[in-house]
C-alpha angles and dihedrals in degrees: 000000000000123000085255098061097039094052078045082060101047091043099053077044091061102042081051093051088049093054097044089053094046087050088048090045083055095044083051098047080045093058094036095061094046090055087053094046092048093053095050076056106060131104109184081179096055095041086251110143145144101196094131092049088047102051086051099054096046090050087053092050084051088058099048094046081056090047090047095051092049085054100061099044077061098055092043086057090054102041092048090060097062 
């Protein structure tokens, strides 16, 4: 494989990699705006409430930030073998 196609590969891996991140960061803002909504919602006086929904969305967000900063190391592995 030559030094060109294999810059071609790590480059098509990093604008993947962008995108995926960019899709993650979404999904998170998504999720972010549901748990305030939720929470505008609730009426702990009239037994109205989303914890469960709640728990469960910021769980999510917890994954994807995971999901986000493994990609990045990615990306800084990559990067740094240009």
């Amino acid at each position: 494989m030559t030094s060109q196609s294999v810059n071609e590969s790590e480059s098509q891996q990093i604008e993947t990699i962008e995108k995926e991140i960019g899709r993650f960061k979404a999904e998170q803002a998504e999720a972010q705006a549901k748990v305030k909504e939720l929470l505008q919602r609730e009426d702990p006086a009239r037994g109205i409430t989303f914890h469960e929904d709640i728990f469960r969305l910021q769980q999510d967000n917890l994954r994807l930030d995971t999901e986000i900063q493994i990609l990045k190391v990615k990306l800084r592995r990559l990067a740094s073998t240009w």
